[in-house]
C-alpha positions in Angstrom: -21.0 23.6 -36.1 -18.8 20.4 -36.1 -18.4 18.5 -32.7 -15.3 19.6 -31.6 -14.9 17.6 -28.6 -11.6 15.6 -30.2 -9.8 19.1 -29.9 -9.6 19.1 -26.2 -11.3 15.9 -23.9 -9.7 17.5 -20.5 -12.0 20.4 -21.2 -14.9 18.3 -21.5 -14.2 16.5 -18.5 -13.0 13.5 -20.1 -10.1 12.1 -18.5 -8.3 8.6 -19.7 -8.2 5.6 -17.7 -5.2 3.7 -16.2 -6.2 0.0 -16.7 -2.5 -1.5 -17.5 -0.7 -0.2 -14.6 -2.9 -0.2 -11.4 -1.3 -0.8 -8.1 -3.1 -2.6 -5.7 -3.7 -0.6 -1.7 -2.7 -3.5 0.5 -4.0 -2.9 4.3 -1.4 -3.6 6.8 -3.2 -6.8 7.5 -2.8 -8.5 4.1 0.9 -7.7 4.2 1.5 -8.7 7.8 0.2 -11.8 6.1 1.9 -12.4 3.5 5.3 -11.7 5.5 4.5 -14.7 7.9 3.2 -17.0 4.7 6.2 -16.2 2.8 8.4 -16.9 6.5 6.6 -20.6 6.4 6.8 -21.2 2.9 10.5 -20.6 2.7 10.8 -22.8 6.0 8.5 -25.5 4.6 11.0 -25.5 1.3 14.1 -25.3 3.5 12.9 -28.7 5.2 12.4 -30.4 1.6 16.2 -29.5 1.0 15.1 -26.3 -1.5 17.7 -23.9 -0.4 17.1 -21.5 -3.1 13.9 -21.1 -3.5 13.6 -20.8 0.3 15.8 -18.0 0.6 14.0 -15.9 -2.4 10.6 -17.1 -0.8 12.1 -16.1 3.2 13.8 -13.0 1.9 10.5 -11.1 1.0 9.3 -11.9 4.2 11.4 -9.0 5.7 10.0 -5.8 3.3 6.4 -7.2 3.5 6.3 -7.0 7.6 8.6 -3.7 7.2 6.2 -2.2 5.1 2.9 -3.7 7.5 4.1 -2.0 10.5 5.2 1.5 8.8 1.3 1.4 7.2 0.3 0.6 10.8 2.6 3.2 12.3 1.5 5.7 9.8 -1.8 5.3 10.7 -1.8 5.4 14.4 0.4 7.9 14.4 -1.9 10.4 11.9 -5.2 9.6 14.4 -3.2 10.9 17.5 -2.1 13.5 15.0 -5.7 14.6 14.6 -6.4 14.1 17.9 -4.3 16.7 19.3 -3.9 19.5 16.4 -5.8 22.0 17.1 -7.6 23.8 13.9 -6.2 27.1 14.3 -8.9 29.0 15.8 -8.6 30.0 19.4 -12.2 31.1 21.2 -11.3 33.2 24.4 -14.5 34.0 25.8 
């Protein structure tokens, strides 16, 4: 018989690969990073009379601590989550 493995590669287990579009999984600590680097840089640029770029550099300072503390948040907040939630199975002895 032919090898008919062209026909259908999900059935094979072959699934493709998303090389072009892959998103990098910044911890909270690299972004709470990069919001106070981006806070200096736009102050260091706002000192050598660069208005603009300082604002466009200053202005991603905001989402980038914004999105730190809701990673943060998030994850505190799904530990005490486990911590507490019971599994759904009482024993009464």
């Amino acid at each position: 018989m032919e090898n008919l493995n062209f026909i259908d590669p999900l059935l094979h287990g072959i699934t493709p690969e998303k090389t072009n579009n892959k998103i990098p999984n910044l911890s909270a600590k690299q972004l709470a990073c990069a919001g106070v680097s981006s806070l200096i840089v736009g102050a260091v640029l706002k000192k050598a009379g660069q208005n603009k770029a300082a604002a466009l550099i200053g202005g991603l300072a905001l989402p980038f601590l914004a999105s730190a503390a809701y990673k943060q948040f998030t994850k505190v907040s799904k530990a005490k989550k486990e911590l507490t939630d019971s599994s759904g199975i009482e024993y009464n002895h």
